[in-house]
C-alpha positions as CSV (number, residue, x, y, z in Angstrom):
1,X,-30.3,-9.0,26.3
2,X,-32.6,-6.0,26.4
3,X,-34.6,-5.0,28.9
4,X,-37.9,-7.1,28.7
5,X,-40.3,-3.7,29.7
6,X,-40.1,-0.9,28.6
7,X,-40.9,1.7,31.8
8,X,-41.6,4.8,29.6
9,X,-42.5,5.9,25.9
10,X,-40.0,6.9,23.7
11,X,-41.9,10.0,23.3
12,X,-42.7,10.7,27.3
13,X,-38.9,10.6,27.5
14,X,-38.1,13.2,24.7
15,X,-41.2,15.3,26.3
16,X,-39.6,15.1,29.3
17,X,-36.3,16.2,28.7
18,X,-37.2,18.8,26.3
19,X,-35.7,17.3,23.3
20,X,-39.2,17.9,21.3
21,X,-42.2,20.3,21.3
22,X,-45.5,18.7,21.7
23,X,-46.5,19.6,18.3
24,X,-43.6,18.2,16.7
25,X,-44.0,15.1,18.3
26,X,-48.2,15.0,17.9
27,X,-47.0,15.8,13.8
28,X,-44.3,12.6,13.8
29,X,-46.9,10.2,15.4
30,X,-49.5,11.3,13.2
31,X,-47.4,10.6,9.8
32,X,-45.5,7.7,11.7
33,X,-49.4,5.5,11.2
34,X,-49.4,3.4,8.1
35,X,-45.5,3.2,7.8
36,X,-42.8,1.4,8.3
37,X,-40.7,3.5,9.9
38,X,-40.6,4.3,13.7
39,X,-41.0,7.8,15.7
40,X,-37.5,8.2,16.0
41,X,-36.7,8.1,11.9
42,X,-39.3,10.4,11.6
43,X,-38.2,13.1,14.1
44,X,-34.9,12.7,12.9
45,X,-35.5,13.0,9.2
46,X,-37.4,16.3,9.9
47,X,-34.7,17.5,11.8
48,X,-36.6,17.8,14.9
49,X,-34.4,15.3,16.7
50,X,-30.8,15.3,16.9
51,X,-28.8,11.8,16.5
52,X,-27.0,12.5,20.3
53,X,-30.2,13.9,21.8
54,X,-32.1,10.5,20.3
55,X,-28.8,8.0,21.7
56,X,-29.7,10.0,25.3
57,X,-33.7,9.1,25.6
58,X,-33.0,5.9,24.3
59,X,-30.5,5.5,26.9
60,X,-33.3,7.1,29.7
61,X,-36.2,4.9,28.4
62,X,-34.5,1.6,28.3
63,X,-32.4,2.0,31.2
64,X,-29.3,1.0,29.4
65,X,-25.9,3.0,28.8
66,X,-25.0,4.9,25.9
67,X,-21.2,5.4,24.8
68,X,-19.3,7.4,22.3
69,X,-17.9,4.9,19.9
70,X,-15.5,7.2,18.0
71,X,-13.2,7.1,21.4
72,X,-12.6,3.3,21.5
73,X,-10.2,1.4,20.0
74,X,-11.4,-2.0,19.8
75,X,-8.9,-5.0,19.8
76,X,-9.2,-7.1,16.8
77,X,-9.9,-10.7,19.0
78,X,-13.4,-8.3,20.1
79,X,-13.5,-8.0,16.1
80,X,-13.2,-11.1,15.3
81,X,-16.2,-12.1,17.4
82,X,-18.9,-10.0,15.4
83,X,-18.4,-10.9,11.2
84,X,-17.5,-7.5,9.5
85,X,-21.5,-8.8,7.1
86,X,-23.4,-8.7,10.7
87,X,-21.9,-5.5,12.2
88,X,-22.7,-3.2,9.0
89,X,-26.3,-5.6,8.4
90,X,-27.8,-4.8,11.8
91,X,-25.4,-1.8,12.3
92,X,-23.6,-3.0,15.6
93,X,-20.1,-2.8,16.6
94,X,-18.8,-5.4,19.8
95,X,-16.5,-3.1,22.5
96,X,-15.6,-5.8,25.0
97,X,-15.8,-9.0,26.6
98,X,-16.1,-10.1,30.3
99,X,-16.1,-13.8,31.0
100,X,-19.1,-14.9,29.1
101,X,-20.8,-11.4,28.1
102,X,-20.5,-9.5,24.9
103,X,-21.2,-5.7,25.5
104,X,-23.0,-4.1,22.0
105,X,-23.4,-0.9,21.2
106,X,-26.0,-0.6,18.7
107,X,-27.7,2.0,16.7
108,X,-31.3,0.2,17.6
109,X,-31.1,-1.7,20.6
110,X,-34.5,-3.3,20.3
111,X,-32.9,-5.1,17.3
112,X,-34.8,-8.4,18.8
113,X,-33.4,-10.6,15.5
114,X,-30.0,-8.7,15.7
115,X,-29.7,-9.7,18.7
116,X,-31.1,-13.7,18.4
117,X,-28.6,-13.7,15.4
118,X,-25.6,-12.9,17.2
119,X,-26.1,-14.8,20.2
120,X,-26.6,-17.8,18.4
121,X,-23.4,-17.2,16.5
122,X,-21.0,-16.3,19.4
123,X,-22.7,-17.9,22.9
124,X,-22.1,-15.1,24.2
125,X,-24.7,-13.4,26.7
126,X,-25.4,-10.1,24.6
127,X,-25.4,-6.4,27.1
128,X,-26.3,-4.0,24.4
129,X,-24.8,0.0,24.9
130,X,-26.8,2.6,22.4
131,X,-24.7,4.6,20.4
132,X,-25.2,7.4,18.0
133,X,-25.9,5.6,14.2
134,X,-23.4,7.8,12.1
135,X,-20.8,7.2,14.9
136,X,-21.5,3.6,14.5
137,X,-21.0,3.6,10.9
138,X,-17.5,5.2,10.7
139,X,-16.6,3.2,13.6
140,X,-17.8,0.1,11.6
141,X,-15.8,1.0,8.7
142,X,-12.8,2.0,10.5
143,X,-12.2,-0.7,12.2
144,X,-13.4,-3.5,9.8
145,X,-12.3,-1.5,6.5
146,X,-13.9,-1.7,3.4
147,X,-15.7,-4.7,1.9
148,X,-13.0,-6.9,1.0
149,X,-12.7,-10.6,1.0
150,X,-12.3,-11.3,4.2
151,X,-16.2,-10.3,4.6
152,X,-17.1,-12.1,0.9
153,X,-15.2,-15.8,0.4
154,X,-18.8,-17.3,1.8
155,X,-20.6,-15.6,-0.9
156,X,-18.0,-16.3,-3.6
157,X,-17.6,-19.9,-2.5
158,X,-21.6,-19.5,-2.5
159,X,-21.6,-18.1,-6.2
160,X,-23.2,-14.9,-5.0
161,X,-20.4,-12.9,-5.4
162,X,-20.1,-10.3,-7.9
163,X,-16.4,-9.9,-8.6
164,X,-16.4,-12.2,-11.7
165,X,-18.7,-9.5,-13.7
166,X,-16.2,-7.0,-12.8
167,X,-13.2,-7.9,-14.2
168,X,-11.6,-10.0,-17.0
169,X,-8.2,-11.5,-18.1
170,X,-6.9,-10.2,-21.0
171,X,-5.8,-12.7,-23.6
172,X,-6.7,-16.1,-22.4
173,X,-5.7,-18.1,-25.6
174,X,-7.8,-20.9,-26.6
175,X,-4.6,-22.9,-25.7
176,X,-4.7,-22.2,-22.7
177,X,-8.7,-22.6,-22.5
178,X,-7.8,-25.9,-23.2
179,X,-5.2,-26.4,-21.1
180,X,-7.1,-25.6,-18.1
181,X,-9.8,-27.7,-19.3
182,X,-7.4,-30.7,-17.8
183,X,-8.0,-29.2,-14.6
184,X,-12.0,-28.6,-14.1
185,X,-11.5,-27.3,-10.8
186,X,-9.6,-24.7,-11.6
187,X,-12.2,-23.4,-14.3
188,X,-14.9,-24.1,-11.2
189,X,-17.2,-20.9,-10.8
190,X,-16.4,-20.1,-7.3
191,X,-12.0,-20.5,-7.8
192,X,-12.9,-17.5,-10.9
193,X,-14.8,-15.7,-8.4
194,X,-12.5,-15.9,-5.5
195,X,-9.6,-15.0,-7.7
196,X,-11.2,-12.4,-9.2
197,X,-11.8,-10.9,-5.5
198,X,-8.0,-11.3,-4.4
199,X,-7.3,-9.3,-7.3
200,X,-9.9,-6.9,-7.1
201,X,-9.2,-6.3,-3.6
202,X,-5.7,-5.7,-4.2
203,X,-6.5,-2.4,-6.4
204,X,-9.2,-1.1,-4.2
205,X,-6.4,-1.4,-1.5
206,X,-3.9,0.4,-3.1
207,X,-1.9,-2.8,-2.9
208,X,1.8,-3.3,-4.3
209,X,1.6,-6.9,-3.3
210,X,-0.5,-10.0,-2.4
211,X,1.1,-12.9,-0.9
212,X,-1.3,-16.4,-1.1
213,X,1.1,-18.5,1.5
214,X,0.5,-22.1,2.3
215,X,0.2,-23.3,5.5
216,X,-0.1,-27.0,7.1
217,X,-3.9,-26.0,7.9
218,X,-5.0,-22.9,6.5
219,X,-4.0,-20.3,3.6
220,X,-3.1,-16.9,4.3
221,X,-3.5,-14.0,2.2
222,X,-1.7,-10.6,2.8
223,X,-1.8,-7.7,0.8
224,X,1.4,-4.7,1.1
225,X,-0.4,-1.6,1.9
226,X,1.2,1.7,2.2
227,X,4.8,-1.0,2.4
228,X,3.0,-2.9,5.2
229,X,2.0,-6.4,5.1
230,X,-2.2,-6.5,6.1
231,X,-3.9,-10.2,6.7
232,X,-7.1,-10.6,5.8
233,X,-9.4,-13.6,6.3
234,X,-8.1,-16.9,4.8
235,X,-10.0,-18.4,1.8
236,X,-10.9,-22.6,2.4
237,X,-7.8,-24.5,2.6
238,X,-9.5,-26.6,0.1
239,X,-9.8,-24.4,-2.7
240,X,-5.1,-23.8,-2.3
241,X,-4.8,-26.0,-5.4
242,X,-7.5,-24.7,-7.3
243,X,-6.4,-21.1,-6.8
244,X,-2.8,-21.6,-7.2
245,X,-3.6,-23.6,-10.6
246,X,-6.1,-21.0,-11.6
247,X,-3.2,-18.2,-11.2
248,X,-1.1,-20.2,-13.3
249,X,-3.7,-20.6,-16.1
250,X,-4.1,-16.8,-16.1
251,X,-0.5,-16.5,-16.7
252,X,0.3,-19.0,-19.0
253,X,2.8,-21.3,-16.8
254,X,2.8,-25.0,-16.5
255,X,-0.1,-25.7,-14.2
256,X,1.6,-29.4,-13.8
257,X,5.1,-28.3,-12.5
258,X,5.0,-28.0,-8.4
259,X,8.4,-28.8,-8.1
260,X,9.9,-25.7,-9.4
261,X,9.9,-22.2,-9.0
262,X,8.1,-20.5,-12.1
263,X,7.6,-16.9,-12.8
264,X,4.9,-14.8,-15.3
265,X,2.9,-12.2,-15.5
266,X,-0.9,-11.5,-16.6
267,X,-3.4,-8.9,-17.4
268,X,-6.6,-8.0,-16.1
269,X,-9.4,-4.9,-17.4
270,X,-11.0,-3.2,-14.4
271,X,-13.2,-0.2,-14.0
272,X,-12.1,0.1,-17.7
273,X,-7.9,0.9,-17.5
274,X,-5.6,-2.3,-17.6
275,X,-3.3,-3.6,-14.5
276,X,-0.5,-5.9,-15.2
277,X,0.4,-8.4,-12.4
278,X,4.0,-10.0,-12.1
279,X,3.9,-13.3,-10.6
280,X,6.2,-15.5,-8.9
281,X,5.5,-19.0,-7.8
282,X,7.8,-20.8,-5.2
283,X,7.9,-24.3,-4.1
284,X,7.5,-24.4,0.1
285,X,6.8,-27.4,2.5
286,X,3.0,-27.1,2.4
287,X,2.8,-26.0,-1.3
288,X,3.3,-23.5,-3.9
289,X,4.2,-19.8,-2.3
290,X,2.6,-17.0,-5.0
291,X,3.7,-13.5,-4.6
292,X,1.9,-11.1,-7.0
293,X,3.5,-7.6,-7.6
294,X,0.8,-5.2,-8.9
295,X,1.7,-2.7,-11.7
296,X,-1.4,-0.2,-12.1
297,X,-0.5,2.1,-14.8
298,X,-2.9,4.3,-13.8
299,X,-0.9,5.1,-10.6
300,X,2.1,6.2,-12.4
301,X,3.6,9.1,-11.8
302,X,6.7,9.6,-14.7
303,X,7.1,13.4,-14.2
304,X,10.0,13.7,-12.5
305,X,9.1,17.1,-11.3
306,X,6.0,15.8,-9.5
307,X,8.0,12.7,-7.2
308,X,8.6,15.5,-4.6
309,X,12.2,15.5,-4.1
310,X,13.7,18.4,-2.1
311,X,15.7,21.2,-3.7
312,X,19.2,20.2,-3.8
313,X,18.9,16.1,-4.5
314,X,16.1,17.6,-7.6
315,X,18.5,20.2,-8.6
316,X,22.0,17.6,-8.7
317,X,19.8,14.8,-10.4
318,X,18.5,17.4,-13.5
319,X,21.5,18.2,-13.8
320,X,23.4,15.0,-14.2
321,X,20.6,14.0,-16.6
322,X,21.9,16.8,-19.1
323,X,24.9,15.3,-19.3
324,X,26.0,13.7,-22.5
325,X,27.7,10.4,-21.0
326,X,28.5,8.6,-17.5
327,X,26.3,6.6,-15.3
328,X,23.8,7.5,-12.8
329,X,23.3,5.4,-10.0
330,X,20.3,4.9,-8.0
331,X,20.4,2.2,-4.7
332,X,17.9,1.1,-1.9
333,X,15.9,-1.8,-0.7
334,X,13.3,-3.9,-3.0
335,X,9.8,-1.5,-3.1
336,X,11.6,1.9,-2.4
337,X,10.6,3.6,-5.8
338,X,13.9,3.3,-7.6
339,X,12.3,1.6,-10.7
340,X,9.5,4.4,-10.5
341,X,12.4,7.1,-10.5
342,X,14.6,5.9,-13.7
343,X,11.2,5.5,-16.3
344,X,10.7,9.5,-14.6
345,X,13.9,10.0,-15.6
346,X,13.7,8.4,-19.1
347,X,10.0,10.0,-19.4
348,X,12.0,13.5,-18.9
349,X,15.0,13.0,-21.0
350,X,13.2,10.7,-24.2
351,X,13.0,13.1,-27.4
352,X,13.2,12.0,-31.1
353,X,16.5,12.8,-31.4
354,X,17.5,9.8,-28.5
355,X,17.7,6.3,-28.6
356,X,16.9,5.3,-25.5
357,X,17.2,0.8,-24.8
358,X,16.3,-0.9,-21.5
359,X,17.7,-4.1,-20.0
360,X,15.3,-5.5,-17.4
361,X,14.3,-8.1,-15.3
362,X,11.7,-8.0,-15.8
363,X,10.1,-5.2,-18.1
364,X,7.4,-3.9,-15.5
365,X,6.0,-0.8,-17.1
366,X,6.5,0.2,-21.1
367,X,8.2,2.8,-22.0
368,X,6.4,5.0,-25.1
369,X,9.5,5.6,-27.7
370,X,11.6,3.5,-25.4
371,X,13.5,0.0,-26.4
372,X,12.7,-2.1,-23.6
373,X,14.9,-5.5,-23.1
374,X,13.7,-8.5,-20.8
375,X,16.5,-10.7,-19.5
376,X,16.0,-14.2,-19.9
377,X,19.0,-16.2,-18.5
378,X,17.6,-19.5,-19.1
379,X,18.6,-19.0,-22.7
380,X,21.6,-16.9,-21.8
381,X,20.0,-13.7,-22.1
382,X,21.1,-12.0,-18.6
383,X,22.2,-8.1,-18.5
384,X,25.8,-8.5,-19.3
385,X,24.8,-10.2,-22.4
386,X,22.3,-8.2,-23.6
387,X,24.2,-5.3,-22.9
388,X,26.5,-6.4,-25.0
389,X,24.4,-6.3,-27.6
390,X,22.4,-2.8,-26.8
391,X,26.2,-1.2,-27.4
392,X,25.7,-2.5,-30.8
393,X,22.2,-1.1,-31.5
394,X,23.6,2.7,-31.7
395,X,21.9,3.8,-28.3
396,X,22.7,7.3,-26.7
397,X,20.7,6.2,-23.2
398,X,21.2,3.4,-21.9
399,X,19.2,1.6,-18.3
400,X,19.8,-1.2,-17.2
401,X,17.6,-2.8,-14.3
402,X,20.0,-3.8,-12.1
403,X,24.0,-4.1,-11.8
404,X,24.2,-7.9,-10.0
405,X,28.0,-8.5,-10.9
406,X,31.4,-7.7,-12.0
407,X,31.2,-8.4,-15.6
408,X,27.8,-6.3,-16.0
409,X,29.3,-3.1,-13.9
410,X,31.9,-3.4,-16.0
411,X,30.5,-3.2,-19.4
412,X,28.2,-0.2,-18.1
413,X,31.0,1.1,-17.1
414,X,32.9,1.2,-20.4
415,X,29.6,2.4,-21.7
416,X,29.5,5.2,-19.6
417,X,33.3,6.4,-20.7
418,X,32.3,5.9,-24.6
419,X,29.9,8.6,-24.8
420,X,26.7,7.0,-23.7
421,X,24.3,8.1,-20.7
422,X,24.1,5.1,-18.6
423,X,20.6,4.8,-15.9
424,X,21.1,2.0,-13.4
425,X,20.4,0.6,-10.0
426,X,22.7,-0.6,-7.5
427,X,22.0,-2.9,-3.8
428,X,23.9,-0.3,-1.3
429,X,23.1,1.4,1.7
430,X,23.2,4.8,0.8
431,X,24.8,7.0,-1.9
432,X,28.7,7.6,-0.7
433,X,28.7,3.2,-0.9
434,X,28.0,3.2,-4.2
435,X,31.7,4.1,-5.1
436,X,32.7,1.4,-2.7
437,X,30.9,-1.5,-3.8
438,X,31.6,-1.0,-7.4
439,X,35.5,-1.3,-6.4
440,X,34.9,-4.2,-4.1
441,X,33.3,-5.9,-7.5
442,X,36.9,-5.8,-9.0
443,X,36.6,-2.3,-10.9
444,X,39.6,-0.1,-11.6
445,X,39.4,3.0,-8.9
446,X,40.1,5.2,-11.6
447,X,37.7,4.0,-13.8
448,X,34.7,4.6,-11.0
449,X,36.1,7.6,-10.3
450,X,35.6,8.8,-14.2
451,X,32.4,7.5,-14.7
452,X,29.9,7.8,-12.1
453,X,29.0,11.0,-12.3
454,X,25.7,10.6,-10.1
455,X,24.7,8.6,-6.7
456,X,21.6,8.6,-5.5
457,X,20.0,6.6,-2.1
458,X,15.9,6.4,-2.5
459,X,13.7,5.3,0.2
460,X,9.6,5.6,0.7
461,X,8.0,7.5,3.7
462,X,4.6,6.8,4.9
463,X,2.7,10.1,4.1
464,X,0.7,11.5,7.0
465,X,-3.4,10.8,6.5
466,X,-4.7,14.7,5.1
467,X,-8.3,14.2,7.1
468,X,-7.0,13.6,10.2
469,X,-3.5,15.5,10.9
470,X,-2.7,17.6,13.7
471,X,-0.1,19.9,14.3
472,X,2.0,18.5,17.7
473,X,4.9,20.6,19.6
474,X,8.5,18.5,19.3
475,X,10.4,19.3,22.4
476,X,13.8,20.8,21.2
477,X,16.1,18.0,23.2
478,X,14.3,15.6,21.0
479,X,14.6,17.8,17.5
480,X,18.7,17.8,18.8
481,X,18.9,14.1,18.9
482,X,17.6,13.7,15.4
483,X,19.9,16.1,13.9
484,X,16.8,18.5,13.1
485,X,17.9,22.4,12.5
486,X,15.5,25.3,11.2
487,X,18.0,25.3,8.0
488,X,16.3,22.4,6.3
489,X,12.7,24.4,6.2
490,X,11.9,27.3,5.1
491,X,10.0,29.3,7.8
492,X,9.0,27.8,11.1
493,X,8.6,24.1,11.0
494,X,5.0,22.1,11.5
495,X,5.0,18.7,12.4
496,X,2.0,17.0,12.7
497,X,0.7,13.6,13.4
498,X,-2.1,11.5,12.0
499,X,-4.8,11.2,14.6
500,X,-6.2,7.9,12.7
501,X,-9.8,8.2,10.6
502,X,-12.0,6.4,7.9
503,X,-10.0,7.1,5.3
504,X,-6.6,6.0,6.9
505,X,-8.6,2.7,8.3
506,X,-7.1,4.4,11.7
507,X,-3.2,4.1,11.3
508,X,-2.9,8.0,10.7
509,X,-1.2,7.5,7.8
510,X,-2.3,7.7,3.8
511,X,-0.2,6.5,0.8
512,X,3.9,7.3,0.2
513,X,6.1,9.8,-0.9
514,X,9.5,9.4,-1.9
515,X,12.3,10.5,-0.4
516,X,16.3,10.9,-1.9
517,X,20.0,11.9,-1.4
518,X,21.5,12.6,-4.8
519,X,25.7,12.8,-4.4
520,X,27.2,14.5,-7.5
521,X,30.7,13.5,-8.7
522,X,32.3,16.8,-6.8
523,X,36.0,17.1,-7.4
524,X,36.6,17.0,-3.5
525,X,35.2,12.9,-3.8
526,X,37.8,11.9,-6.5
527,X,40.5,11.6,-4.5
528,X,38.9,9.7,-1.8
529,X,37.3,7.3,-5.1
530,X,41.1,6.8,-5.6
531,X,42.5,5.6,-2.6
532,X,39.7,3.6,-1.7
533,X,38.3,5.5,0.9
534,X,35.8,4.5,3.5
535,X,32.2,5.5,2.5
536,X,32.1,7.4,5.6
537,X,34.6,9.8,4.4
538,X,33.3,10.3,1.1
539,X,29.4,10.7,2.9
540,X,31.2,13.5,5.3
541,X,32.9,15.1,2.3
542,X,30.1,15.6,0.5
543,X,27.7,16.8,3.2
544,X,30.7,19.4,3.3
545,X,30.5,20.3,-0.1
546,X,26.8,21.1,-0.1
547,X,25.2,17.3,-0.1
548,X,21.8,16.6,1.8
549,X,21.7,13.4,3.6
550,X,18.3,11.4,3.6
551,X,17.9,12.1,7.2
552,X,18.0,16.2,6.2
553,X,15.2,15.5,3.3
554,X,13.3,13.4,5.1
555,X,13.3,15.3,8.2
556,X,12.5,18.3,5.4
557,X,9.4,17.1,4.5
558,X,8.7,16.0,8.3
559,X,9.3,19.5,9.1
560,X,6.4,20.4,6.0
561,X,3.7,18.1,7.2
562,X,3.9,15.7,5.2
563,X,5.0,12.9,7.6
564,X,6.1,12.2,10.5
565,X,9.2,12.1,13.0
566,X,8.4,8.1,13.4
567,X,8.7,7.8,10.3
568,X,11.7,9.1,9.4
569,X,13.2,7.6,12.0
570,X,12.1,4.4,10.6
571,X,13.4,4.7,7.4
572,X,16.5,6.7,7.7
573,X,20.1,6.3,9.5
574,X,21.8,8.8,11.3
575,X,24.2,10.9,9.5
């Protein structure tokens, strides 16, 4: 608690210690009588006062410490202890915990209700620290993040949230009014609200994903930032059925089938652009898993120019998209950009004089002058068949989402050697195993060998945080060991670091870039197609014949500033 005396005046201390003339202090008293405001506001709003010089004869008067809150990383079970609504009300910030006593630094540590509050809430004995207010506030923010739900399901469960007036669903039927109407909880003012918030939350995130996962006593939420899962604070168990049958009302799925796994999608207007949301419900012990994938148009990039790819992979893929027929292949894991990469690539290549169709499963951005297929294999619509059927259509550019099996690769394939452009994706490690896996589906070697004329490995890099990089020295043993040389920059290398700020919530890092190896068809490779070659050789061939690996591009762009050695590391595999 804080001291009960005070020994000195605030303004005998700033005397003192020459942080104030007489007459500025004589002025601030003067104009201080009648207000609400104390001394120290006023010296500090007439610059007279510094916000450090004030933390100091705080510190004198009271007899209590002062600290510098921008150096301390604060644990999140200290966190937890303080809710995110009291710390930025009362403008305190908990640093640690011994046995029963909660040290506080505070901007105002004569807070006497701040104080009460808290100590009520935790137990704890409260030892407030004075620390510099504008220090506090970034400190607050970085280490509790923006308002999001965790800090608001009390007021939306409360109904004094405001995320219902911000947002709406874009055509909810009256059918489906009605159907929800069978469920009144579902249609109950705070499920709206608290879905709303999820949702909400999600874009001012920069979310891909949000997970709502089920659990024998609680429900956890996680949104995919930056391609890593962040928890936030769990919503009432209570409301799981209500939310989950609120999701499926907005989407238009059975809200009475639990037994099943069901997927949709829906459409919400925010801050005036649209945001689709694909959804997939799944079955689990405890209830209904709900994975939503977020599709904000307005963070589409479809200039291929702009993705950021490195010389040579840019230079091979413009090329191959000039051709007239064969199939370009794009692999990687689930979220690595490869569906953002093929609508560039259509975006660059569609002209009036092109048909252009799309298979897809399912259709997650449309296309402008572009045919766009879903699959839907429940009625026998799956890629193979509805390629089928695109062949027929007269196209010139065919995509199709994904190449799952033998009968669909080969189709494309035959495609590709009768004069159509074929854009698809493939489930490989890198580039060179794209040639392999297609013959270990049950193709002809000859007839991969004729008609890929493009493989391409995508993955996404973490870029580096802008406001808070540094430049740091590699040691050259280490640059050695990750196959770094000064031919893949131009100049003299900078790598950097992200030293972790507001606007990277303290990780040091600050939305993606993309990252590619693009493997022409070169005339040393078709040999080794042939005879079935190990991927191996045909990856060591083609580094020969001019071929940048993703470890070169990625370490590239390390070598720019744009991320960092950790992170290629991460996401790449030695050559």
């Amino acid at each position: 608690m804080p001291p009960k005396t005070r020994k000195r005046r605030l303004g005998d201390v700033l005397l003192e210690q020459g942080l104030v003339t007489e007459k500025q202090l004589q002025e601030a008293v003067a104009l201080q009588r009648g207000s609400n405001q104390n001394l120290a506001q006023f010296l500090l709003e007439r610059g007279y006062l510094a916000e450090e010089d004030l933390v100091i004869a705080l510190s004198e008067q009271l007899g209590i410490p002062h600290i510098r809150v921008a150096n301390y990383h604060i644990p999140d079970e200290i966190l937890r202890e303080v809710p995110a609504s009291l710390a930025r009300q009362y403008l305190m910030l908990p640093v640690s915990v011994t046995g029963d006593v909660l040290t506080l630094a505070m901007a105002d540590p004569l807070n006497i209700m701040a104080l009460d509050d808290l100590q009520m809430l935790t137990s704890y004995e409260i030892e407030p620290v004075v620390a510099v207010k504008s220090e506090l506030e970034s400190a607050i923010e970085r280490h509790y993040g923006g308002r999001q739900s965790s800090d608001l399901f009390d007021e939306i469960i409360a109904g004094n949230g405001e995320a219902a007036t911000r947002m709406e669903v874009v055509e909810e039927t009256q059918d489906i009014a009605d159907l929800a109407s069978m469920t009144a909880e579902a249609e109950d003012g705070p499920v709206i609200r608290l879905t709303n918030l999820i949702l909400l939350n999600a874009l001012e995130l920069g979310a891909s994903d949000i997970h709502v996962e089920p659990y024998e006593k609680n429900l956890r939420i996680r949104y995919r930032v930056d391609g890593v899962l962040e928890e936030t604070k769990s919503p009432p168990k209570s409301m799981q059925n209500a939310l989950i049958s609120r999701l499926k009302i907005m989407s238009h799925l059975d809200i009475a089938e639990h037994r099943l796994p069901q997927d949709g999608r829906f459409r919400i207007v925010s801050k005036g652009h649209e945001v689709d949301f694909r959804i997939s419900f799944l079955p689990t012990y405890y209830g209904e898993k709900v994975v939503m994938r977020v599709l904000d148009k307005s963070n589409l990039t479809l200039d291929l120019d702009k993705l950021g790819f490195e010389a040579q992979p840019m230079e091979a893929f413009t090329e191959a998209l000039k051709l007239p027929f064969g199939m370009i292949l794009l692999t990687g894991p689930t979220g690595s950009g490869k569906t953002t990469t093929l609508y560039s690539a259509l975006h660059k290549i569609n002209k009036p004089s092109h048909n252009i169709v799309t298979v897809e499963d399912p259709v997650e951005y449309e296309l402008a002058g572009v045919n766009q297929v879903p699959t839907k294999s429940e009625i026998g619509l799956t890629f193979a068949a509805a390629l089928r059927s695109i062949l027929r259509q007269d196209p010139d550019i065919v995509m199709v989402g994904e190449i799952r099996d033998e009968e669909t690769a080969d189709i494309a394939v035959k495609a590709a050697l009768t004069g159509h452009l074929v854009l698809s994706t493939l489930h490989t490690n890198d580039a060179a195993s794209v040639f392999t896996r297609l013959t270990d589906m049950g193709l002809e070697p000859f007839l991969v060998q004729s008609s890929v004329m493009l493989a391409a490995a995508q993955r996404l890099l973490k870029r580096v945080c802008s406001s808070c990089k540094e430049e740091i020295q590699v040691p050259e043993d280490v640059l050695k060991r990750i196959q770094f040389n000064n031919s893949l920059c131009e100049g003299k290398p900078t790598f950097v670091r992200g030293r972790g700020c507001n606007h990277c919530k303290g990780t040091g890092y600050k939305g993606r870039l993309a990252v590619i190896e693009a493997m022409p068809n070169y005339p040393e490779l078709q040999d080794l197609v042939m005879h079935r070659a190990p991927a191996m050789d045909i990856k060591r061939t083609a580094l020969k014949c001019g071929m940048r690996s993703l470890r070169q591009n990625a370490l590239a762009k390390a070598a720019r500033g744009l991320t960092t050695i950790e992170e290629v590391l991460r996401a790449t595999a030695v050559d």
